[in-house]
N, C-alpha and C positions, 0 to 999 in steps of 0.2 A: 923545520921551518914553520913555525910558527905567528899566524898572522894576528894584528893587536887591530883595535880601534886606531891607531896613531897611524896605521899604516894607508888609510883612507880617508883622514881627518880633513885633508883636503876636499874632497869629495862629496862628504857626507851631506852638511847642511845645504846643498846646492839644488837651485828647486827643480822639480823633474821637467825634463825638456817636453816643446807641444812644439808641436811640426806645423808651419803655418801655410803647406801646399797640402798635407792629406787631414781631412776630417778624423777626426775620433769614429774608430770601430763603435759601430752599439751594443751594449753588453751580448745580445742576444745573436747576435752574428758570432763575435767572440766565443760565445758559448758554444756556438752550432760546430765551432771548430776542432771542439772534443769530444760533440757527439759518438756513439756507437753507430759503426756504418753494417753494413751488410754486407762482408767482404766474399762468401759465399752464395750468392743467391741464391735461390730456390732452396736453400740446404735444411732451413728450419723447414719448410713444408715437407719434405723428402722424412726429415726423422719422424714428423708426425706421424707421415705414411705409414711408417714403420713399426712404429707404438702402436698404431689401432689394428696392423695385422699382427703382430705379436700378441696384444690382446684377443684379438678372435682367436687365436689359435689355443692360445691358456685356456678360455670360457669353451672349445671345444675339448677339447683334451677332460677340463673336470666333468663336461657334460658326457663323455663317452666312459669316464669311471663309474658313473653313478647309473646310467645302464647296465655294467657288466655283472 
């Protein structure tokens, strides 16, 4: 099934509808709407945690080679 231009000719040139009870969104609301949320909380603090005792543990670890 195969759909053409003819099949929405009707349609097409028709100007876009404006709703005359609700205001226009502002771009930046609209935007806000796709924003990235934080669906984890706390979770990126938590990985940090993690990375910085991961890293002490590395910088201990080469520090106790370089002793022995």
């Amino acid at each position: 099934m195969t759909e053409s231009r003819q099949d929405y000719e009707d349609i097409v040139n028709l100007p876009h509808p404006v709703s005359k009870t609700h205001p226009r969104m502002p771009q930046a609301a609209r935007a806000a709407q796709f924003a990235p949320f934080a669906a984890l909380v706390g979770y990126g603090e938590a990985l940090k945690q993690v990375a910085q005792t991961k890293a002490r543990q590395v910088e201990e670890a080469e520090f106790a080679k370089i002793d022995e």
